[in-house]
N, CA, C and O of each residue as an XYZ file, in Angstrom:
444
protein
N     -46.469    -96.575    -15.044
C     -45.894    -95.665    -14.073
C     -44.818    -96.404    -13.277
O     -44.837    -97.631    -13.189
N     -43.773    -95.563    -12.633
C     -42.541    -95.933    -12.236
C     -42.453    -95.376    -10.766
O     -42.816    -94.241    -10.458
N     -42.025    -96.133    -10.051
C     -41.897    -95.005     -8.694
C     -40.445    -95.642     -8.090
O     -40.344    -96.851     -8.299
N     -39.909    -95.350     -7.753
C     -38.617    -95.511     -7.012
C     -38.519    -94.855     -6.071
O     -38.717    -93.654     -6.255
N     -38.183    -95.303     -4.683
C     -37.879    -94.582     -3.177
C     -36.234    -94.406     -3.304
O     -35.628    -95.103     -4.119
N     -35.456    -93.343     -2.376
C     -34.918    -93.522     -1.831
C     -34.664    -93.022      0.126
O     -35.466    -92.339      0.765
N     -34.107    -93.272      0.358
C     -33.852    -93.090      2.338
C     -32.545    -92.478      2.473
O     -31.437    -92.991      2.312
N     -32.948    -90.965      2.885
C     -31.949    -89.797      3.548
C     -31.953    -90.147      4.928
O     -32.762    -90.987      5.324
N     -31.034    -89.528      5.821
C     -30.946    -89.551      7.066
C     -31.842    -88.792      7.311
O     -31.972    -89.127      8.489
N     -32.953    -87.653      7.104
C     -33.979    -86.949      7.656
C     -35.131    -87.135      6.702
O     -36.254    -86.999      7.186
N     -35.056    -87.347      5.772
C     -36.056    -87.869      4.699
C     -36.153    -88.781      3.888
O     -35.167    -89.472      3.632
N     -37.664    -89.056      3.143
C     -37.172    -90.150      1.828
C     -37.738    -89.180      0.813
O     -38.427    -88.159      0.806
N     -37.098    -90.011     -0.075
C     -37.349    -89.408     -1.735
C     -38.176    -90.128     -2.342
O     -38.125    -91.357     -2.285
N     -39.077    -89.464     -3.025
C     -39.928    -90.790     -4.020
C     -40.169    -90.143     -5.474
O     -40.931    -89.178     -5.526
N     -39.628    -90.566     -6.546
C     -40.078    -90.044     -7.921
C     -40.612    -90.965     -9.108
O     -40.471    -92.045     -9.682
N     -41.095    -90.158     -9.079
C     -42.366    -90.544    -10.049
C     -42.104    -90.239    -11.330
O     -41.671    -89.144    -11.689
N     -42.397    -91.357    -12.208
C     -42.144    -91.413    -13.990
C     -43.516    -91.668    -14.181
O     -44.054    -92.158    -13.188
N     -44.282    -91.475    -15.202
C     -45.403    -91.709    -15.670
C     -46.282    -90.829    -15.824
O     -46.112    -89.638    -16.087
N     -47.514    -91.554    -15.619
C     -48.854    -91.173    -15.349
C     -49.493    -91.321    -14.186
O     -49.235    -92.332    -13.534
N     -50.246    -90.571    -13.783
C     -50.677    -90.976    -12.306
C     -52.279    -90.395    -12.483
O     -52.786    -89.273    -12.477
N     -52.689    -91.520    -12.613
C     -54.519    -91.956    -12.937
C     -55.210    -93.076    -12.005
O     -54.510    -93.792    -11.290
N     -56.566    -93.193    -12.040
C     -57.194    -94.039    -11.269
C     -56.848    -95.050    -11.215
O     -57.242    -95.829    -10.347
N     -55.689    -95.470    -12.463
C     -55.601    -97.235    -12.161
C     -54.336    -97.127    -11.613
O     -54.035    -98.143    -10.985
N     -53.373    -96.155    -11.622
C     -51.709    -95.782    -11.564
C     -51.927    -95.988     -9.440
O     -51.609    -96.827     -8.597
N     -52.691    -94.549     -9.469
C     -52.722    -94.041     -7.911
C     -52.640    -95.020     -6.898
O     -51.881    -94.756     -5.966
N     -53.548    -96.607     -6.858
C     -52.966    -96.912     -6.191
C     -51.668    -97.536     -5.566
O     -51.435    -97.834     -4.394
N     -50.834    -97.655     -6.777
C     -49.411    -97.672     -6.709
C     -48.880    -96.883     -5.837
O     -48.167    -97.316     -4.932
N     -49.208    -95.390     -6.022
C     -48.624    -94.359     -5.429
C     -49.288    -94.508     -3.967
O     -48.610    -94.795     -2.981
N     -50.333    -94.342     -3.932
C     -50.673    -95.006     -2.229
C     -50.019    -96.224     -1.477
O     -49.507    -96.291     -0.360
N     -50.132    -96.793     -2.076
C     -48.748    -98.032     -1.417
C     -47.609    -97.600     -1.141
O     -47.213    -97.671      0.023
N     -46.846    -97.070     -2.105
C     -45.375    -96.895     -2.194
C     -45.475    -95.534     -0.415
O     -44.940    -95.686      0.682
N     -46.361    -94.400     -0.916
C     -46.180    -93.337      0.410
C     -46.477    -94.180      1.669
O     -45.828    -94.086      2.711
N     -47.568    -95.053      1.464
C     -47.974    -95.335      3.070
C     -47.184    -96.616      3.480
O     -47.654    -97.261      4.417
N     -46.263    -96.972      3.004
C     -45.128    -97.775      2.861
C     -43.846    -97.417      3.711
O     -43.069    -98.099      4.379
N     -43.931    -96.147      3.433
C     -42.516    -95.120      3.834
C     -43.623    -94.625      5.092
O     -42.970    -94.246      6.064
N     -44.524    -94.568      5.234
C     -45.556    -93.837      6.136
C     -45.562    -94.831      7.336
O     -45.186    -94.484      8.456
N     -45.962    -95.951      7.075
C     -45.971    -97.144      7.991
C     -44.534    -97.746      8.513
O     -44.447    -98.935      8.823
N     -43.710    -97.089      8.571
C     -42.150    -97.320      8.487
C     -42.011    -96.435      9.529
O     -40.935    -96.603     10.103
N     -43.013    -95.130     10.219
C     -42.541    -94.517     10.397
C     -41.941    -92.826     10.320
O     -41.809    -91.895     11.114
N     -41.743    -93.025      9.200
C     -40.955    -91.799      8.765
C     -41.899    -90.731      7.712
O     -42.094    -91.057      6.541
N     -42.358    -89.643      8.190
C     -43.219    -89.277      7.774
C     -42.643    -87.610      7.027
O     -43.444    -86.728      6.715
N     -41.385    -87.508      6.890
C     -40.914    -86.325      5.648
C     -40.226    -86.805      4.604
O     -39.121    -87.323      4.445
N     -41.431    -86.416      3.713
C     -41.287    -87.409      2.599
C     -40.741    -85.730      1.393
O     -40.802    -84.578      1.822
N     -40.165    -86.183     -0.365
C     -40.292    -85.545     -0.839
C     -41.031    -86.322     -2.175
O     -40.913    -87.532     -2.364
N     -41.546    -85.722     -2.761
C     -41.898    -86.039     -4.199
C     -41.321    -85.206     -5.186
O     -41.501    -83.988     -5.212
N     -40.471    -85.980     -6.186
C     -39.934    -85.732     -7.479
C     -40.852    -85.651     -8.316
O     -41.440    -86.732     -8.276
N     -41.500    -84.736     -9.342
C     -42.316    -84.668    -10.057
C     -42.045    -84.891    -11.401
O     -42.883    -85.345    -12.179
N     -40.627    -84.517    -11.781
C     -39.842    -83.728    -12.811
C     -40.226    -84.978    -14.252
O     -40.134    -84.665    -15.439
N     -40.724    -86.619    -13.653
C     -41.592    -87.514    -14.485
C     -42.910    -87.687    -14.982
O     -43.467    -88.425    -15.795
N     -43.199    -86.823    -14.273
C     -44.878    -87.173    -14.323
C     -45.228    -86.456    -15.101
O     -44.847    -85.292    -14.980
N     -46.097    -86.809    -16.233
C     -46.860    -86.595    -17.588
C     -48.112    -86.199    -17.254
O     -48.636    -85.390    -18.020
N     -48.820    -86.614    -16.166
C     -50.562    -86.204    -16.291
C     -50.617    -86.889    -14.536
O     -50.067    -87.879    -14.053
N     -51.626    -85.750    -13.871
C     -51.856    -86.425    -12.501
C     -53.278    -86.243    -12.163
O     -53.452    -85.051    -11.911
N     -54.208    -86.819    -12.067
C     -55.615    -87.235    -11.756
C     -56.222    -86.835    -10.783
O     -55.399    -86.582     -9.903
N     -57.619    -86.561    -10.332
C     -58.143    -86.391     -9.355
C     -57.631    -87.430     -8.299
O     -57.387    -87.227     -7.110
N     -57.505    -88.808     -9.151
C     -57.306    -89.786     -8.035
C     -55.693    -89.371     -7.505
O     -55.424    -88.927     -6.389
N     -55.021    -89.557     -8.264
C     -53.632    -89.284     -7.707
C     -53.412    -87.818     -6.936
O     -52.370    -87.656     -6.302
N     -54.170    -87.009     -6.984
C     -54.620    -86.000     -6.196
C     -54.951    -86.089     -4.939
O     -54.370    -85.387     -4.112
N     -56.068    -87.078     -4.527
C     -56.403    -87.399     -3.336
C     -55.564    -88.214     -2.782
O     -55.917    -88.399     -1.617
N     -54.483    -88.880     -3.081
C     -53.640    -89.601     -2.483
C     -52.538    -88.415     -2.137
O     -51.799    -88.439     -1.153
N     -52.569    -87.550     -2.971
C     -51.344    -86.403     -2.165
C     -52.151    -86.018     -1.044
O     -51.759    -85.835      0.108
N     -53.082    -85.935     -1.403
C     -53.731    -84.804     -0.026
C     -53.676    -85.995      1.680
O     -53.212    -85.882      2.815
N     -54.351    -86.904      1.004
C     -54.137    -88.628      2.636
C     -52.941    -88.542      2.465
O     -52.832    -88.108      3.612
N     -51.585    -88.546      1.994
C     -50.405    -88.625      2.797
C     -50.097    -87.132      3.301
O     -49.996    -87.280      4.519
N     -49.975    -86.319      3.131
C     -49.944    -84.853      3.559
C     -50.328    -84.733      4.861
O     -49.515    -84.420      5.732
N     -52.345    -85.111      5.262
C     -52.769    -85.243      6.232
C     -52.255    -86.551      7.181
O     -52.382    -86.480      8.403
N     -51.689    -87.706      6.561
C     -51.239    -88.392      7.463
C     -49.985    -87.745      8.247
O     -49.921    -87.581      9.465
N     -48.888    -87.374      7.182
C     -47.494    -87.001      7.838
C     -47.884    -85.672      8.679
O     -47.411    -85.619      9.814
N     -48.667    -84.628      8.263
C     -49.071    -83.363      9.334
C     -49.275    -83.878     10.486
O     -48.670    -83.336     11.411
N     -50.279    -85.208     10.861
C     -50.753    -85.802     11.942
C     -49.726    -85.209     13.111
O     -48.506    -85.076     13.015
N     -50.406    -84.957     14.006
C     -49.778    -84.704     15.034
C     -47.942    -83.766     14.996
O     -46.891    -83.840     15.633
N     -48.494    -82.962     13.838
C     -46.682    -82.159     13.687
C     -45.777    -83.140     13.751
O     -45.007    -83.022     14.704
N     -45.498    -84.657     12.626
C     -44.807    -85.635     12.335
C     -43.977    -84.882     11.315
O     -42.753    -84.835     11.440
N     -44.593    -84.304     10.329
C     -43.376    -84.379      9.061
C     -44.338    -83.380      7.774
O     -45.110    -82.450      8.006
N     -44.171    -83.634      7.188
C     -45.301    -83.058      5.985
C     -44.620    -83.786      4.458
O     -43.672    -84.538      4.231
N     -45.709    -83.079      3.572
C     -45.332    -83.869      1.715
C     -44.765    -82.907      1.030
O     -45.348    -81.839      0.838
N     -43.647    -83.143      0.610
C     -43.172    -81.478     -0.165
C     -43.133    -82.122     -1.536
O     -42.918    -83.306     -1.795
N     -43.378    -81.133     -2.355
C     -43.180    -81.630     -3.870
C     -41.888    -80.968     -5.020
O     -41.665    -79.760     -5.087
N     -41.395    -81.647     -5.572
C     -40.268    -80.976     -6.375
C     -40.187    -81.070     -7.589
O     -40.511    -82.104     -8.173
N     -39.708    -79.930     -8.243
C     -39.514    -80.825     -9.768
C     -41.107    -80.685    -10.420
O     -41.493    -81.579    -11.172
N     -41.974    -79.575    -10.112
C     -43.754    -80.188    -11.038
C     -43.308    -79.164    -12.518
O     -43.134    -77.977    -12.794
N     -43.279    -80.244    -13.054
C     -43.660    -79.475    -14.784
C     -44.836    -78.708    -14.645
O     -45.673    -78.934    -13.771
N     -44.948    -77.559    -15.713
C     -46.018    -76.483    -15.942
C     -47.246    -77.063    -15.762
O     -48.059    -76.384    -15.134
N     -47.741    -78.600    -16.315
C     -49.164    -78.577    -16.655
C     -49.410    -79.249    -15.585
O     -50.614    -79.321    -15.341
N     -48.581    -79.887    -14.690
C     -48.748    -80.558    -13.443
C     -49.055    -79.089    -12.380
O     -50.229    -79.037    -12.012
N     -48.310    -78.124    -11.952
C     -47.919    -77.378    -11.642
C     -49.459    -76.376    -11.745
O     -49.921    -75.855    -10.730
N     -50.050    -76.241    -12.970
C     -51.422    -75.531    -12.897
C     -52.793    -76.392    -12.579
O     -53.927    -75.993    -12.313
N     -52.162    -77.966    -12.733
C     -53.832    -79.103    -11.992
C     -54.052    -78.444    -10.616
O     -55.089    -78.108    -10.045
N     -52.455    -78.343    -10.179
C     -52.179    -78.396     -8.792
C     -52.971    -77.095     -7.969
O     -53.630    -77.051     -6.930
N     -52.528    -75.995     -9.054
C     -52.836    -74.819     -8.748
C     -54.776    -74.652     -8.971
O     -55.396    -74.066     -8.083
N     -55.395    -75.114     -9.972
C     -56.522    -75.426    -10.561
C     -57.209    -75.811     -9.140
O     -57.995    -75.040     -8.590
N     -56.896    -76.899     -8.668
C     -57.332    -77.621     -7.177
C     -57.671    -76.693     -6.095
O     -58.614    -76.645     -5.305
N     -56.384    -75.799     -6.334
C     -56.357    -75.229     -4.822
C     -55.232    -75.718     -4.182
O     -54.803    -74.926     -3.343
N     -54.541    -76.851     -4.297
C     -53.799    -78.105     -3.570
C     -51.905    -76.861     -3.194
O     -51.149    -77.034     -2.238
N     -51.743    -75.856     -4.246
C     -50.288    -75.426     -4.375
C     -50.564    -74.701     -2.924
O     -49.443    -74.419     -2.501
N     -51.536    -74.282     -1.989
C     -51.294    -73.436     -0.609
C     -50.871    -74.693      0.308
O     -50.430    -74.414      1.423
N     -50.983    -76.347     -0.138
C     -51.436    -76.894      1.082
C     -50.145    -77.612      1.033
O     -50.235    -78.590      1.775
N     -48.570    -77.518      0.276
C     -47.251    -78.218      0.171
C     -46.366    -77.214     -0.303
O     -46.624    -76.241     -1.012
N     -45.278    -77.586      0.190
C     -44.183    -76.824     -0.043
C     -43.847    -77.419     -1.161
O     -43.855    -78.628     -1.391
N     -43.346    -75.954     -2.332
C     -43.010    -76.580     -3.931
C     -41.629    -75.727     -3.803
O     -41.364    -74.600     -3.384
N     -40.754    -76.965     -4.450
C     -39.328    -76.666     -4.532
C     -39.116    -76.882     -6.661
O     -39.759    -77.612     -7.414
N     -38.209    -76.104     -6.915
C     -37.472    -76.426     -8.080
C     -36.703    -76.819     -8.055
O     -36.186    -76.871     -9.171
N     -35.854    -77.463     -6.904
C     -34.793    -78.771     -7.201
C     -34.948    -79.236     -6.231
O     -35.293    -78.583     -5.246
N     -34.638    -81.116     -6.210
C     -34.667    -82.140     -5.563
C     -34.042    -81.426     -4.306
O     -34.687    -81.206     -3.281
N     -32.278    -80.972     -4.551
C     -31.524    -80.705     -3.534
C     -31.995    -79.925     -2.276
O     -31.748    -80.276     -1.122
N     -32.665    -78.883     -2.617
C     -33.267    -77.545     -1.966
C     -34.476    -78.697     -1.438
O     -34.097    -79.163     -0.363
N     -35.494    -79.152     -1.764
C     -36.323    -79.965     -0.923
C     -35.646    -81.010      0.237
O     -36.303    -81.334      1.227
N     -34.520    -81.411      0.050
C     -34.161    -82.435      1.142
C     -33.682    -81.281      2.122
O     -33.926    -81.366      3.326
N     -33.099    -80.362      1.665
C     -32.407    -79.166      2.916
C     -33.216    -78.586      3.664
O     -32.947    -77.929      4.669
N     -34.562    -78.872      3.065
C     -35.662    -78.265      3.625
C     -35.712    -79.265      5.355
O     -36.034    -78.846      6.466
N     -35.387    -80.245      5.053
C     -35.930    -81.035      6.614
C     -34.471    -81.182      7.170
O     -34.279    -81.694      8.273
């Protein structure tokens, strides 16, 4: 798995290539609470890489979500989820609890 940040003037970007599984996730927990501990808590996630996403990588969306909500800071928006990502999400329950965009652009305009 691949993750790359980048830093907007109102947000960061983070996208994700891979897989995101029990051994992947905590990658992805680092990299958010990274940008989290920085501070800056409106984040977006690029999905448009990701092949398969896990219970575990699941619960790491949901702890950064609840971190950035903290106190009306920011929130986790997601962009870009392919179909089978897109129905885990929905499967969960998780699609009421983030804003889902179909392009990167439209998610940064969002903040």
């Amino acid at each position: 798995m691949e993750i790359s940040s980048t830093q907007f003037k109102h947000c960061d970007l983070v996208k994700i290539v891979g897989r995101v599984d029990s051994s992947t996730a905590p990658q992805m927990a680092e990299a958010l609470n990274a940008i989290m501990d920085a501070g800056r808590y409106k984040i977006i996630i690029d999905f448009s890489g990701v092949e398969f996403i896990s219970s575990a990588g699941l619960r790491v969306l949901v702890n950064a979500q609840k971190t950035c909500r903290r106190y009306n800071r920011g929130e986790v928006v997601l962009a870009k989820i392919p179909q089978n990502i897109y129905a885990a999400l929905d499967l969960a329950g998780f699609t009421t609890l983030f804003q889902i965009f179909d392009e990167v652009i439209t998610a940064v305009g969002y903040f």
